[in-house]
C-alpha positions in Angstrom: -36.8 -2.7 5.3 -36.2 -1.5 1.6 -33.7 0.7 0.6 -33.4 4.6 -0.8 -31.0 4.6 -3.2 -30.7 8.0 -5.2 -34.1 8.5 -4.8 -35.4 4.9 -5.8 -37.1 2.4 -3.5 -34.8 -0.9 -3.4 -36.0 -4.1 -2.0 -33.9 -6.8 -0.8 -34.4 -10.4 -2.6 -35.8 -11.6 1.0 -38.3 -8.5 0.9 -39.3 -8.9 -2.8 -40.0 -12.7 -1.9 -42.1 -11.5 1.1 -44.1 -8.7 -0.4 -44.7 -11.1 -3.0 -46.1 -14.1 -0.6 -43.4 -16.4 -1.7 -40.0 -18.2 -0.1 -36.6 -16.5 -1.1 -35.9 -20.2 -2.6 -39.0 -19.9 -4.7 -37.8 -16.3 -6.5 -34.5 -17.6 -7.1 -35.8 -20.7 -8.8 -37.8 -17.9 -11.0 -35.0 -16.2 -12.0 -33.4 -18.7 -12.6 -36.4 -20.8 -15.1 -36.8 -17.2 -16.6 -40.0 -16.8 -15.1 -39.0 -13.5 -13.8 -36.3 -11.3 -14.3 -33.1 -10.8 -12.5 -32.9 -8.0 -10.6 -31.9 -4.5 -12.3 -29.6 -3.8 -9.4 -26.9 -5.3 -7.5 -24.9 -3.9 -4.8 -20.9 -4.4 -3.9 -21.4 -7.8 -2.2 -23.5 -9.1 -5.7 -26.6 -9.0 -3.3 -30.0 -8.5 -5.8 -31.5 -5.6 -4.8 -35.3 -4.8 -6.9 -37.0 -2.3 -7.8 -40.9 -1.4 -6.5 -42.1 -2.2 -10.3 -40.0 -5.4 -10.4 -41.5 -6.4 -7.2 -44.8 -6.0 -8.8 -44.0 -8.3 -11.4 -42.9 -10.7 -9.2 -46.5 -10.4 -7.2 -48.0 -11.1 -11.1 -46.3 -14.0 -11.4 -47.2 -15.4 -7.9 -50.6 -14.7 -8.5 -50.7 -16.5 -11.6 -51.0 -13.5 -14.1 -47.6 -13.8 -15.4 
């Protein structure tokens, strides 16, 4: 379940995979080729958490639109 934080909508890398149609293992080879960008946001533990319009991005590039 995504995250308020100050007023913002966070989404777990797990959730932004999901929304997105895509394995967890898939995003994280994205960030890591550069094909999307790292997350704005991390928390205390170094966890990514993204924004909604990052997650959108993400559903770009999964639907080929990049």
């Amino acid at each position: 379940m995504p995250k308020m934080i100050k007023g913002k909508l966070y989404y777990s890398s797990q959730e932004a995979a999901d929304e997105s149609d895509i394995s967890k293992v898939t995003l994280l080879r994205w960030i890591k080729k550069g094909l999307v960008k790292e997350a704005t946001k991390r928390d205390r533990n170094n966890w990514r958490w993204f924004t909604e319009a990052e997650v959108n991005q993400i559903k770009r590039v999964a639907a080929g639109e990049q």
